[in-house]
Wavefront OBJ file of the C-alpha trace (Angstrom):
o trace
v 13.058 16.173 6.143
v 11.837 15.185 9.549
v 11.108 11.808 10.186
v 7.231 11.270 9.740
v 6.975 7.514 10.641
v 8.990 5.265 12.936
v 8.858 0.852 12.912
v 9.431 -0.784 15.887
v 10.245 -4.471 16.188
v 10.090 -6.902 18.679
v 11.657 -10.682 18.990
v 11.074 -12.233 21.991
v 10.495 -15.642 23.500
v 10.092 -16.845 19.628
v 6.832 -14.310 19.171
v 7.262 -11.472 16.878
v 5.439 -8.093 17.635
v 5.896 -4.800 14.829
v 4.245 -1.456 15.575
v 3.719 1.393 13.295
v 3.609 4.917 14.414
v 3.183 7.936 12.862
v 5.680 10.265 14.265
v 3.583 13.063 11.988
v 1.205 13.298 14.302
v 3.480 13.551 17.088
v 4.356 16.733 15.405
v 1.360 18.224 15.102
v 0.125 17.679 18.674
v 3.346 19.518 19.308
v 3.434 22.431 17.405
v 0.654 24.480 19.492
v 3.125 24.161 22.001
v 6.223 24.634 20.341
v 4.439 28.213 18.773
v 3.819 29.064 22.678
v 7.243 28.695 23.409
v 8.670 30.040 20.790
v 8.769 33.662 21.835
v 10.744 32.070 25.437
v 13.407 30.754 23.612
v 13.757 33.789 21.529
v 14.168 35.965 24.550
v 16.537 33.136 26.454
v 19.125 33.477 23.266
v 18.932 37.025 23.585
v 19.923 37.278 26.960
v 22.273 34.246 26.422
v 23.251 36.033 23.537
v 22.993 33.389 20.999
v 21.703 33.793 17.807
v 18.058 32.668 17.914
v 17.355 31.800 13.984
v 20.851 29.487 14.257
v 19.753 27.986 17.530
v 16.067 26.806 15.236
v 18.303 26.167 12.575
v 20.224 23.502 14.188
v 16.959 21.715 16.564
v 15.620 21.590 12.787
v 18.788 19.836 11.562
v 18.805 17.810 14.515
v 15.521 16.846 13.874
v 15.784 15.620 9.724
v 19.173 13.835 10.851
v 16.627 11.573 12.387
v 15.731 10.470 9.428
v 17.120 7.056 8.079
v 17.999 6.007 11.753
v 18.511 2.810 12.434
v 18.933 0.796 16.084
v 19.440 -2.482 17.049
v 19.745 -3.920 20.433
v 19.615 -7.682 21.548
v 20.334 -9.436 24.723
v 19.913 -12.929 24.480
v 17.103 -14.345 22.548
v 15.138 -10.853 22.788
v 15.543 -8.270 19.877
v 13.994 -4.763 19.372
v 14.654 -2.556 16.250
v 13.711 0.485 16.037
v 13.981 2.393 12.263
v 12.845 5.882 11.611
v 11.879 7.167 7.992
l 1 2 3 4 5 6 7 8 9 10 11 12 13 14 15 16 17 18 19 20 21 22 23 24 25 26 27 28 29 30 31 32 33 34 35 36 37 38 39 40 41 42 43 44 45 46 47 48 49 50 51 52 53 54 55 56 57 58 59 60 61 62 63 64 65 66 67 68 69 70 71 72 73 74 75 76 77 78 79 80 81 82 83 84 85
């Protein structure tokens, strides 16, 4: 399943800062557009000659590996995580 919220963390200068957002409305704002472009992808992998259902197949995959993602970067005293669920 595709990631439908993401946490991001943020240490700094002793303060602490956490945001929630809602990656599933990211994906809706995006799916008008995706369904636009849908039938120009479909018509690239044909004249690329790629297989169009295993070219959405694998952005979908792409996509729910996402999921459970973890990151972690610090430099100094600062700190940002970011985790995806």
């Amino acid at each position: 399943m595709i990631p439908l919220f993401a946490v991001v963390r943020v240490h700094a200068d002793g303060r602490r800062f956490g945001l929630w957002l809602p990656l599933f409305l990211a994906w809706l704002l995006l799916l008008p557009l995706l369904l636009v472009l849908l039938p120009f992808v479909v018509i690239g992998c044909l004249v690329a000659r790629m297989n169009p259902l295993r070219l959405l197949k694998t952005v979908w995959q792409l996509l729910a590996g996402l999921s459970g993602t973890n990151v972690d970067v610090q430099y100094g005293e600062r700190q940002v995580q970011v985790r995806m669920f």
